[in-house]
N, CA, C and O atoms as CSV, one atom per row, in Angstrom:
chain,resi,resn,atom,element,x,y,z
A,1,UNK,N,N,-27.104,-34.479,-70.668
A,1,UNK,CA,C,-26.262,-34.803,-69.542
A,1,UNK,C,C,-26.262,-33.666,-68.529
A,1,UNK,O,O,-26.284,-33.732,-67.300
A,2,UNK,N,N,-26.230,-32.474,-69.433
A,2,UNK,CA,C,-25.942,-31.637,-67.798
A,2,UNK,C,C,-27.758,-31.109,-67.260
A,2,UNK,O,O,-28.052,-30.619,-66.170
A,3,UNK,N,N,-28.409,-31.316,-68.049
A,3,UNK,CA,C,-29.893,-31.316,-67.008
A,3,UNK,C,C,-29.559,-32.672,-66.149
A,3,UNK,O,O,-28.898,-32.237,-65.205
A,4,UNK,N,N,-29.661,-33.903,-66.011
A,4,UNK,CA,C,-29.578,-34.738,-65.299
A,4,UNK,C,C,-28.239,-34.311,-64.113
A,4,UNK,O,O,-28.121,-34.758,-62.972
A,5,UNK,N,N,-27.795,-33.825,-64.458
A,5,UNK,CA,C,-26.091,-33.578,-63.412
A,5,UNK,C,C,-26.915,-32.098,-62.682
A,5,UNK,O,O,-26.562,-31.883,-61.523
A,6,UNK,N,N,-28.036,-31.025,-63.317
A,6,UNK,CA,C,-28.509,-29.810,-62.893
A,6,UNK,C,C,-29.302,-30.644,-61.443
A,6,UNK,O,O,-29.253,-30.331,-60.254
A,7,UNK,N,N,-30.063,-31.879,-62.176
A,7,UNK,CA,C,-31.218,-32.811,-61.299
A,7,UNK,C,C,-29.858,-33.693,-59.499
A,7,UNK,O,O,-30.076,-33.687,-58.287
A,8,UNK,N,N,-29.054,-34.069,-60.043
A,8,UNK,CA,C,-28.290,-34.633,-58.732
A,8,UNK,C,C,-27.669,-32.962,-58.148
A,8,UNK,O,O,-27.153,-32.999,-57.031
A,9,UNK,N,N,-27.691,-32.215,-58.523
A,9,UNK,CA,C,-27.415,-30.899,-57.476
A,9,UNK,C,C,-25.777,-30.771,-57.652
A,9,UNK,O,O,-25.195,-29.992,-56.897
A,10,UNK,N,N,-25.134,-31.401,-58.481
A,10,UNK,CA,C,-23.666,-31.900,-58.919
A,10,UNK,C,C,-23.092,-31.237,-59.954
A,10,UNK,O,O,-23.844,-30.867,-60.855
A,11,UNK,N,N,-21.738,-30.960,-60.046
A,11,UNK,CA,C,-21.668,-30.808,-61.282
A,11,UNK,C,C,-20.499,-31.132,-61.580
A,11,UNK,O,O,-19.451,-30.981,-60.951
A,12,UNK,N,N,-20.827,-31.854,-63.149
A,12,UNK,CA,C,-19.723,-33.067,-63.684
A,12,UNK,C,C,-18.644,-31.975,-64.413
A,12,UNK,O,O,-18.970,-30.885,-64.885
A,13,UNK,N,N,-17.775,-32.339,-64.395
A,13,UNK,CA,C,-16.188,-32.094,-65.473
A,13,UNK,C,C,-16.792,-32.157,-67.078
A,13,UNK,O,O,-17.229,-33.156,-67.648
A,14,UNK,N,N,-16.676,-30.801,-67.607
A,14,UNK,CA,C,-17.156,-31.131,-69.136
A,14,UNK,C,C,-15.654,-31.772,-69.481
A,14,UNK,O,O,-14.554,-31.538,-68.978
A,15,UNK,N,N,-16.096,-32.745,-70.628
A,15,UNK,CA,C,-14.900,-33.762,-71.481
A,15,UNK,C,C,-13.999,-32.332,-72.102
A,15,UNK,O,O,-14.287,-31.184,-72.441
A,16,UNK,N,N,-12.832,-33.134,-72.017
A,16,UNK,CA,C,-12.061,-32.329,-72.930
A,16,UNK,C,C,-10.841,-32.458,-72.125
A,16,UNK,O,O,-10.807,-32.956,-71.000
A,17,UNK,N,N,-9.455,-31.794,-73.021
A,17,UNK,CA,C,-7.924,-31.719,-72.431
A,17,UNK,C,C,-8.209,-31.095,-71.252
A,17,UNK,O,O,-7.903,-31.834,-70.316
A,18,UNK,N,N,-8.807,-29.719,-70.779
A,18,UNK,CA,C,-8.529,-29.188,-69.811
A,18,UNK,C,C,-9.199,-29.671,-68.476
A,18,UNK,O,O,-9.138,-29.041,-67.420
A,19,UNK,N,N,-9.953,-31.066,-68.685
A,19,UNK,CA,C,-10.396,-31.476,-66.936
A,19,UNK,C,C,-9.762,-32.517,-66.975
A,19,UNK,O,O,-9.890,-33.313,-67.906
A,20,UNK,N,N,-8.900,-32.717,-65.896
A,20,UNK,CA,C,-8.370,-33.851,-65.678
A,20,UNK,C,C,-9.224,-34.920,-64.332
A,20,UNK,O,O,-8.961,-36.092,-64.062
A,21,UNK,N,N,-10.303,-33.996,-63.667
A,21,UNK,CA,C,-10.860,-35.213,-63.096
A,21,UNK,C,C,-12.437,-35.046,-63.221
A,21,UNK,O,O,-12.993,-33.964,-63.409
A,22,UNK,N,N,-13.053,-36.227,-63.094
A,22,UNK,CA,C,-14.302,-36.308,-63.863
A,22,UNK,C,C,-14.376,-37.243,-62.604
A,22,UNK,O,O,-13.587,-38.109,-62.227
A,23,UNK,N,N,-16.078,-36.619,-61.832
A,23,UNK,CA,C,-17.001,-37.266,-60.899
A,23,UNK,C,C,-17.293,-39.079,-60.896
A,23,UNK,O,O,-18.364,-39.603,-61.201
A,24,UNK,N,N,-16.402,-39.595,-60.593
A,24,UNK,CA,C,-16.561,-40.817,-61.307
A,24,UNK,C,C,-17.719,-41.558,-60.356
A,24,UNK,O,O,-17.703,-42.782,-60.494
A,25,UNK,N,N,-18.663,-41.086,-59.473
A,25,UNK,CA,C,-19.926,-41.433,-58.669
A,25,UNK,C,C,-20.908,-41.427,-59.352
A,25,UNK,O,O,-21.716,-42.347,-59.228
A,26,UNK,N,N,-21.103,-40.504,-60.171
A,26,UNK,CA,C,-21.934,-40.153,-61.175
A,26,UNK,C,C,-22.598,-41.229,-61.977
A,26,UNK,O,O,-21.660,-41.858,-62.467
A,27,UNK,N,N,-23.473,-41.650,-62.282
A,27,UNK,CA,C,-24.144,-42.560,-63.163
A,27,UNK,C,C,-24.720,-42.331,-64.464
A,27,UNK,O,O,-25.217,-43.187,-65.196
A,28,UNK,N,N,-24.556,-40.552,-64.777
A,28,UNK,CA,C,-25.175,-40.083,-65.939
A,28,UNK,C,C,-23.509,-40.415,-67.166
A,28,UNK,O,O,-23.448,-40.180,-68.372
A,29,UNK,N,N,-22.517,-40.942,-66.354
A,29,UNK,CA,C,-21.463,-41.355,-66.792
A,29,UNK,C,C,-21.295,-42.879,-67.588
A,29,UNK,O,O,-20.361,-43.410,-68.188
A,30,UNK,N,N,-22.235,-43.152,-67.374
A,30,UNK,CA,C,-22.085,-45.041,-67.978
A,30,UNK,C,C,-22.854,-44.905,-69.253
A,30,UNK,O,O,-23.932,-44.347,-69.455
A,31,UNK,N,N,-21.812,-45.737,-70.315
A,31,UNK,CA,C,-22.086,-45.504,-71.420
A,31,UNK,C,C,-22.844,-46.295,-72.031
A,31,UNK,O,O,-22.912,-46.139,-73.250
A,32,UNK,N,N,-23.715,-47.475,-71.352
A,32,UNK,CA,C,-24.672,-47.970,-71.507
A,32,UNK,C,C,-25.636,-47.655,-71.002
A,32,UNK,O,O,-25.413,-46.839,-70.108
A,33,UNK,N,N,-27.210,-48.030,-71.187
A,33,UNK,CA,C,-27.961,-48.428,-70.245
A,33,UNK,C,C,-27.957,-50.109,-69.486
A,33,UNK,O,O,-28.536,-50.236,-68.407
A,34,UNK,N,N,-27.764,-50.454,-69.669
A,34,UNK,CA,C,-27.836,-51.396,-68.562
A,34,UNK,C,C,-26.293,-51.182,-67.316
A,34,UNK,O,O,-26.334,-51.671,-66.187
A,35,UNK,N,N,-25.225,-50.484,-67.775
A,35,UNK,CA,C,-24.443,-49.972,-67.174
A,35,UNK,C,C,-24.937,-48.939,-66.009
A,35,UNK,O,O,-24.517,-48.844,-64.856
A,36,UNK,N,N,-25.870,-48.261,-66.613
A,36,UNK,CA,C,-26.236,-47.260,-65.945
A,36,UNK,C,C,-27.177,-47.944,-64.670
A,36,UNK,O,O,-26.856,-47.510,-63.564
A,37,UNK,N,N,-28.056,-48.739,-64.674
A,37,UNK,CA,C,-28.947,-49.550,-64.313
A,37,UNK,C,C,-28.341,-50.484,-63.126
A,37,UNK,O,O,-28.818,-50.705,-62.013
A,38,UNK,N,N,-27.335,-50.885,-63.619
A,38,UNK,CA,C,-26.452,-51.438,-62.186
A,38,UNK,C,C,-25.765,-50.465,-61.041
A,38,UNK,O,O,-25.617,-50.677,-59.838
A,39,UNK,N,N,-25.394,-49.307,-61.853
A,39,UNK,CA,C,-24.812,-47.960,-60.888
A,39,UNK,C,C,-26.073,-47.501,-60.394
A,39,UNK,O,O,-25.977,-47.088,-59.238
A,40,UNK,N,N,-27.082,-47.441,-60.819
A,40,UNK,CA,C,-28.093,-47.043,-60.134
A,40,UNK,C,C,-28.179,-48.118,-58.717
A,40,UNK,O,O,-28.090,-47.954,-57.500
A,41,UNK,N,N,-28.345,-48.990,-59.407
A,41,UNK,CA,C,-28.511,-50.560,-58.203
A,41,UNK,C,C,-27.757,-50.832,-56.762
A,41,UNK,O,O,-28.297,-51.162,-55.705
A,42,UNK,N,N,-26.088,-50.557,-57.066
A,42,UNK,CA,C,-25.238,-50.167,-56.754
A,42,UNK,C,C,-25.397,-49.448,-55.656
A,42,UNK,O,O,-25.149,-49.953,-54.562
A,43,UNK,N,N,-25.934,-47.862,-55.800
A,43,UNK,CA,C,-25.756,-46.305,-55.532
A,43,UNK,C,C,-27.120,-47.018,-54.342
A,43,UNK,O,O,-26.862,-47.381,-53.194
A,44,UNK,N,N,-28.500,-47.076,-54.969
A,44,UNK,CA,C,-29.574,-47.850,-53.805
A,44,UNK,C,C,-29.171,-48.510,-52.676
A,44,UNK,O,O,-29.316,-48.165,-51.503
A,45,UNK,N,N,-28.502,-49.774,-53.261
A,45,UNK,CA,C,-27.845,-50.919,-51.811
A,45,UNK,C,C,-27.065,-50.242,-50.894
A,45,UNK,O,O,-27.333,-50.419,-49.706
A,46,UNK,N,N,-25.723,-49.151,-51.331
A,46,UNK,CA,C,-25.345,-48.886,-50.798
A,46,UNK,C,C,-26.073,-47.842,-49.481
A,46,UNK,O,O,-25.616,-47.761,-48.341
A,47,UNK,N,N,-27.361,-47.070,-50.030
A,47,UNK,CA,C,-28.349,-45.944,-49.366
A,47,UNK,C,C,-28.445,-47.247,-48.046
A,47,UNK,O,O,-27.900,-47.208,-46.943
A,48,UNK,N,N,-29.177,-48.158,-48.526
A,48,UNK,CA,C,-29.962,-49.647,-47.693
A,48,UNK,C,C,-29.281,-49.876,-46.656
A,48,UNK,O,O,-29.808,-49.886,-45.544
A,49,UNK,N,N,-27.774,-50.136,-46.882
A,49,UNK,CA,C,-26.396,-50.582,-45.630
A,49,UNK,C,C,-26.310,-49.424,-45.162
A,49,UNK,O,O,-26.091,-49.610,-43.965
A,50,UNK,N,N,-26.339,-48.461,-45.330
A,50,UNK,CA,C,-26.656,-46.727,-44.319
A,50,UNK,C,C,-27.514,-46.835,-43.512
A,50,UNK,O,O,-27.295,-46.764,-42.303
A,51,UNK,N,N,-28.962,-47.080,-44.165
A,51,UNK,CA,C,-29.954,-46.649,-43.253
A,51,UNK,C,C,-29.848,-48.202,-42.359
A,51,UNK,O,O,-30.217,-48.105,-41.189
A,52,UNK,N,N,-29.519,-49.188,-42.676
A,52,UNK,CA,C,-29.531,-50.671,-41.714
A,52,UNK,C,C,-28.386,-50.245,-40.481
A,52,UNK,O,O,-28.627,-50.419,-39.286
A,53,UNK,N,N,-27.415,-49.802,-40.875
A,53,UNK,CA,C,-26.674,-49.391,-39.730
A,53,UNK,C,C,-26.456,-48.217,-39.064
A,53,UNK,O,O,-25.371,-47.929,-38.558
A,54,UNK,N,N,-27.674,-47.348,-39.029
A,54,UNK,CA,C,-28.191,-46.148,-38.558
A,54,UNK,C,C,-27.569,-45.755,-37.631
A,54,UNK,O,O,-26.787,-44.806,-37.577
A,55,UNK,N,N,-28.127,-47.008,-36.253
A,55,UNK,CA,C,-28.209,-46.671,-34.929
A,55,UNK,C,C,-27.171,-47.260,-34.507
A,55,UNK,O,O,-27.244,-47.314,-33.279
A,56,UNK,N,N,-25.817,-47.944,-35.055
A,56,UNK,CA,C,-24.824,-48.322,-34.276
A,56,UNK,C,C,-23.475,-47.435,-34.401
A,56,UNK,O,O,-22.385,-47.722,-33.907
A,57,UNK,N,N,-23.712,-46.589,-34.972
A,57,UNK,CA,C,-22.392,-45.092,-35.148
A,57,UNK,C,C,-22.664,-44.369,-33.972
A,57,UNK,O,O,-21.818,-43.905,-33.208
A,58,UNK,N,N,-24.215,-44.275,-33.837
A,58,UNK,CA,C,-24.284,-42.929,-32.702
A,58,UNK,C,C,-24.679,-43.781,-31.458
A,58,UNK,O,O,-25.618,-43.364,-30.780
A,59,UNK,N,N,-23.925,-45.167,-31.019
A,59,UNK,CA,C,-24.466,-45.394,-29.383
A,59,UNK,C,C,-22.715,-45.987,-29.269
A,59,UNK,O,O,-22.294,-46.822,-28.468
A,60,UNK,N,N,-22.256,-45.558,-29.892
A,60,UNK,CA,C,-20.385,-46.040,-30.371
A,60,UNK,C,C,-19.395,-44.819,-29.051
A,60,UNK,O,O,-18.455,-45.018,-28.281
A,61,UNK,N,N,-20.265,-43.583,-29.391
A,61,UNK,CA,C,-19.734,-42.402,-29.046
A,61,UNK,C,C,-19.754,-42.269,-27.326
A,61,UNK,O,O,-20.573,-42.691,-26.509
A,62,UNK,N,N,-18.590,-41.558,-27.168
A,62,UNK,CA,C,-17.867,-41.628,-26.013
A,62,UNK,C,C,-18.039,-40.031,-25.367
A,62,UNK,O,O,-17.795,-39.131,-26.171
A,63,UNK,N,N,-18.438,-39.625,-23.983
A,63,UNK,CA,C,-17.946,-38.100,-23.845
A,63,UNK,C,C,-16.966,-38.094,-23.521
A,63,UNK,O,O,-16.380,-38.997,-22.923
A,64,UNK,N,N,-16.465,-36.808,-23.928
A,64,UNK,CA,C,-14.852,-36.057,-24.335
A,64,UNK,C,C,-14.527,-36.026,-22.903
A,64,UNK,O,O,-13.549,-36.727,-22.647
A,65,UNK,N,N,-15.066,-35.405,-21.849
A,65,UNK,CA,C,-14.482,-35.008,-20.532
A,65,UNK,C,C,-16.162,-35.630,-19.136
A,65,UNK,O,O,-17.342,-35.943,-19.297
A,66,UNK,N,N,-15.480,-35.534,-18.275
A,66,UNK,CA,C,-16.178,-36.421,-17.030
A,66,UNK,C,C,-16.384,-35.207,-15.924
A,66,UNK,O,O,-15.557,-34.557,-15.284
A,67,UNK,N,N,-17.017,-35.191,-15.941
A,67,UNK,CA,C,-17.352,-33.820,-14.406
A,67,UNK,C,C,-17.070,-34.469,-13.173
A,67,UNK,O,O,-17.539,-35.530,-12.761
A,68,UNK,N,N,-16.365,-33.818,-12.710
A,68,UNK,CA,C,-16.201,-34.455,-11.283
A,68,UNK,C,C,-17.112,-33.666,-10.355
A,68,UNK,O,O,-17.862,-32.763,-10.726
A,69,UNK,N,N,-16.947,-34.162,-8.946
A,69,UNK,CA,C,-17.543,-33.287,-7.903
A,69,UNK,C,C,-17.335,-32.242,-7.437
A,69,UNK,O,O,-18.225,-31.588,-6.895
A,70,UNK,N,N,-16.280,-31.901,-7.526
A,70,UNK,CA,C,-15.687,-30.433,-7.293
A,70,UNK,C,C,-16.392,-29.562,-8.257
A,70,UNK,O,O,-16.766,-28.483,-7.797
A,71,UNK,N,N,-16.706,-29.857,-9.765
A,71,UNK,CA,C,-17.186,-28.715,-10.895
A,71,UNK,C,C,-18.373,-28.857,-10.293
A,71,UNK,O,O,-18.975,-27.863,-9.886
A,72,UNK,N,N,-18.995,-30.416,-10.121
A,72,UNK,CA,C,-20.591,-30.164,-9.556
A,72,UNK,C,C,-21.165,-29.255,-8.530
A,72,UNK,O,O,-22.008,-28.362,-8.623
A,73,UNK,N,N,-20.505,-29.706,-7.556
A,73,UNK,CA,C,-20.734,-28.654,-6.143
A,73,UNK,C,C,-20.904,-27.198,-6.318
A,73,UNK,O,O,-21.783,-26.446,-5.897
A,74,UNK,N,N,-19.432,-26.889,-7.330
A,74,UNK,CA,C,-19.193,-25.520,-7.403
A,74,UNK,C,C,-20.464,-24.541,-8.179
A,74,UNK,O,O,-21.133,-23.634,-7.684
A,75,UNK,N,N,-20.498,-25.202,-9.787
A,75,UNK,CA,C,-21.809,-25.258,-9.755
A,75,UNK,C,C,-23.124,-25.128,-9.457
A,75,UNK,O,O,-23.942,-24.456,-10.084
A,76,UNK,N,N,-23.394,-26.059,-8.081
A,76,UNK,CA,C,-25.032,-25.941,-7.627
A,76,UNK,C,C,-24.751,-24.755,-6.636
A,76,UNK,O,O,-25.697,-24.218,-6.061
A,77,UNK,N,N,-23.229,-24.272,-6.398
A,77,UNK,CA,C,-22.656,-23.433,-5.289
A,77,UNK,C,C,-23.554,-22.094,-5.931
A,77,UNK,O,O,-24.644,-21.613,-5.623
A,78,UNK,N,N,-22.600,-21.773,-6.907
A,78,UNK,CA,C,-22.786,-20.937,-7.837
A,78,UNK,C,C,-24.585,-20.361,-8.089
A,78,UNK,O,O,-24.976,-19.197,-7.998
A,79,UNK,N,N,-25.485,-21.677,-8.441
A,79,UNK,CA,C,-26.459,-21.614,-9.047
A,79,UNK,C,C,-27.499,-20.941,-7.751
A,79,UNK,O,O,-28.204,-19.946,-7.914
A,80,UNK,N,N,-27.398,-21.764,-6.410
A,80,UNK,CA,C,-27.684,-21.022,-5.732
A,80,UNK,C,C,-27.391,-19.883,-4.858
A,80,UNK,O,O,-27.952,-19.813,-3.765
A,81,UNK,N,N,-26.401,-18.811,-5.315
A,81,UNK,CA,C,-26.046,-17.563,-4.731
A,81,UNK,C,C,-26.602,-16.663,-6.045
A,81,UNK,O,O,-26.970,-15.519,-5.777
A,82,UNK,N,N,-26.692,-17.132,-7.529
A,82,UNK,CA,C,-28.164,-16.171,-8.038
A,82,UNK,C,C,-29.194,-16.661,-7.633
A,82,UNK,O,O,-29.734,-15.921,-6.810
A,83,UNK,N,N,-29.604,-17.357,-7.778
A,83,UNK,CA,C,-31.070,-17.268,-6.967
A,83,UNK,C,C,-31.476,-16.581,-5.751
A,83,UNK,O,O,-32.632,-16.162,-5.691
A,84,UNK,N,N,-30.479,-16.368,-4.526
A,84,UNK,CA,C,-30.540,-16.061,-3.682
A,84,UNK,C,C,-30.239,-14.552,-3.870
A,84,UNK,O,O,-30.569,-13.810,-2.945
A,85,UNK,N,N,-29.451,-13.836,-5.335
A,85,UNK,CA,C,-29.529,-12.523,-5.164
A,85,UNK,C,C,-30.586,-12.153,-6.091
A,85,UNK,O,O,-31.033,-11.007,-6.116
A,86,UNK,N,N,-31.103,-13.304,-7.039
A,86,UNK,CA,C,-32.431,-12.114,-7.823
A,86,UNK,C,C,-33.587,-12.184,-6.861
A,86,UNK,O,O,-34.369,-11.233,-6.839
A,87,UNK,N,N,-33.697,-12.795,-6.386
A,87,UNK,CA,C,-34.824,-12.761,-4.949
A,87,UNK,C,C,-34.739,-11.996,-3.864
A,87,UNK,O,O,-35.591,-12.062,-2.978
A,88,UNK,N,N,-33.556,-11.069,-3.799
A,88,UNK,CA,C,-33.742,-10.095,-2.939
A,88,UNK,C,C,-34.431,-8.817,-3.397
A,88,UNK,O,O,-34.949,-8.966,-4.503
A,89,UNK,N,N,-34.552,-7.893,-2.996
A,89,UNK,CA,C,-35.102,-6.416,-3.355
A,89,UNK,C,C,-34.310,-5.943,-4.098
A,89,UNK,O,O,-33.164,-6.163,-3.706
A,90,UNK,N,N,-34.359,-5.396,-4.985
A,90,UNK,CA,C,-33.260,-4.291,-5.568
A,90,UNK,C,C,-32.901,-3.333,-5.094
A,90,UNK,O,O,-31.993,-2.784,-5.719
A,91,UNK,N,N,-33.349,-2.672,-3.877
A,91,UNK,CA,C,-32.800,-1.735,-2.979
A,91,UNK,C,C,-32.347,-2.273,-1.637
A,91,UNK,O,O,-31.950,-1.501,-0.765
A,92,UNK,N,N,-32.418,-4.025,-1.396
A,92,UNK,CA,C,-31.919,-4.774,-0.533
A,92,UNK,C,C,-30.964,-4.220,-0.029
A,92,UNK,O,O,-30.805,-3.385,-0.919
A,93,UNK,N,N,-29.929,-3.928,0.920
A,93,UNK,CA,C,-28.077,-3.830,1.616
A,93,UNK,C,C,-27.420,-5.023,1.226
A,93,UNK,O,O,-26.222,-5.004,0.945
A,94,UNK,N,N,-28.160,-6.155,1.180
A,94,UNK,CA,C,-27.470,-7.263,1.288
A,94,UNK,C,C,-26.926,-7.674,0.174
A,94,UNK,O,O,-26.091,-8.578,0.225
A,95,UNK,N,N,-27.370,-6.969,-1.308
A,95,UNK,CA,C,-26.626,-7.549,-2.636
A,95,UNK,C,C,-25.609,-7.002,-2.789
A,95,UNK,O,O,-25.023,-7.434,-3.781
A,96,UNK,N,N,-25.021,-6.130,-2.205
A,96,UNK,CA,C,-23.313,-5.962,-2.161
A,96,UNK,C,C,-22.759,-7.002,-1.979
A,96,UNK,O,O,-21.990,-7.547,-2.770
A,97,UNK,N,N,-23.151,-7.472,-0.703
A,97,UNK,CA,C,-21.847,-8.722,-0.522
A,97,UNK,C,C,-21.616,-9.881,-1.393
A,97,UNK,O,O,-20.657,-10.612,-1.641
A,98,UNK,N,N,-23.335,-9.747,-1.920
A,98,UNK,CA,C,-23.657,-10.966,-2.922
A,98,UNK,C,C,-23.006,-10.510,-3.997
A,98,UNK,O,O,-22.147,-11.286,-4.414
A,99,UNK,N,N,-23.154,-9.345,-4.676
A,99,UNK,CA,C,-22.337,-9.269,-6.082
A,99,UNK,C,C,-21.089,-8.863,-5.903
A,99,UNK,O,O,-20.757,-7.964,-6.676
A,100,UNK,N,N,-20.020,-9.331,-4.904
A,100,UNK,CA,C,-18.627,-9.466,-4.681
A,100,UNK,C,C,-18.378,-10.798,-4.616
A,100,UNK,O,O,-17.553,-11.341,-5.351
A,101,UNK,N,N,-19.336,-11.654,-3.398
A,101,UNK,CA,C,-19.513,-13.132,-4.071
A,101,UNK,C,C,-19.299,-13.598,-5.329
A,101,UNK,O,O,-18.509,-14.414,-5.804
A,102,UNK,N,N,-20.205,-12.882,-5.792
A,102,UNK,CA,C,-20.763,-13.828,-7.272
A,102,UNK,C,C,-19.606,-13.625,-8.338
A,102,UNK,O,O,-19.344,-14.559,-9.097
A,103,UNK,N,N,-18.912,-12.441,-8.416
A,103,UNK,CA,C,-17.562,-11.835,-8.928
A,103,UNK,C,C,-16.488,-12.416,-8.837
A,103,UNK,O,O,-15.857,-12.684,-9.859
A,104,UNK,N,N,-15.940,-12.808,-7.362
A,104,UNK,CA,C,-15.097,-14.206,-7.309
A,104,UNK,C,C,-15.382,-15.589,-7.593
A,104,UNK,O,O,-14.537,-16.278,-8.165
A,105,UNK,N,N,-16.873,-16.212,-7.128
A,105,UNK,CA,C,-17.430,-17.122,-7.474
A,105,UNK,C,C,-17.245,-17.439,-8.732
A,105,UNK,O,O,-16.563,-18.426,-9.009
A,106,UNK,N,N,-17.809,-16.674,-9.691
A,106,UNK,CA,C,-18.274,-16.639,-10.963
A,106,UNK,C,C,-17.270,-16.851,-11.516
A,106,UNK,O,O,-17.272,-17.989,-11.984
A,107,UNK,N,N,-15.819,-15.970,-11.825
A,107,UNK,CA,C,-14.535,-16.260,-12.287
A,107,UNK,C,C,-13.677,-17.546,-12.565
A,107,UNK,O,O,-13.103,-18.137,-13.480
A,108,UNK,N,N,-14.044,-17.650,-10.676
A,108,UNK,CA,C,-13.468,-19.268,-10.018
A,108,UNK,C,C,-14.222,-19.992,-10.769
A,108,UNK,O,O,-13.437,-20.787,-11.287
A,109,UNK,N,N,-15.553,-20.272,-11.258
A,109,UNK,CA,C,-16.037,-21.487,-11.518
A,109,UNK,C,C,-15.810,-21.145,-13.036
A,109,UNK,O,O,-15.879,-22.262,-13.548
A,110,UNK,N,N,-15.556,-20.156,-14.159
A,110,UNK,CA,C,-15.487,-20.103,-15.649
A,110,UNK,C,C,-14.416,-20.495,-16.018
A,110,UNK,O,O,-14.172,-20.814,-17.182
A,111,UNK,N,N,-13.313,-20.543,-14.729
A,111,UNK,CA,C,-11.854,-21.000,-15.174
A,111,UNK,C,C,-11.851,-22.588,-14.914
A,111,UNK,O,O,-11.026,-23.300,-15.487
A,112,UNK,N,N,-12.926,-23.179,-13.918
A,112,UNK,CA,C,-12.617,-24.725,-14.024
A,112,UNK,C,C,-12.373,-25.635,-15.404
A,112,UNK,O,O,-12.140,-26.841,-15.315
């Protein structure tokens, strides 16, 4: 029993007073074979109705929050004032104003 319970990656409740709960999913548990043979059967069909209803859990799902136009704008706002400062020179004058921009910008748009 416990090589087969080592084989499902599981591990069952040894018998006795001190376990009070025992894996009852388990199939190395049926005290027949043909018992066992239907839990096997069982344990399969159920795999079958999983994989048949695959694709209708994940087209069910909803997004949590909606972007409006204001985050968008701000955004493409945002996206183009870096572009516009890694494309200057690095000894440019003009990335001061840009990285005081981008400092308020940047803030303003992490708190939307």
């Amino acid at each position: 029993m416990a090589a087969a319970v080592a084989i499902l990656g599981q591990q069952a409740a040894q018998p006795g007073p001190a376990s009070a709960v025992r894996a009852s999913s388990l199939c190395v548990d049926a005290l027949t074979e043909e018992a066992d043979a239907e839990c096997r059967r069982a344990a399969l069909a159920g795999d079958i109705d999983q994989l048949n209803n695959y694709g209708t859990a994940s087209t069910s799902r909803k997004f949590a929050a909606v972007l409006n136009d204001e985050y968008t704008v701000a955004t493409l706002k945002l996206g183009s004032e870096i572009e516009e400062y890694c494309a200057l020179d690095v000894y440019d004058k003009g990335r001061v104003p840009l990285i005081k921009s981008l400092k308020s910008d940047g803030t303003a748009w992490v708190s939307k």
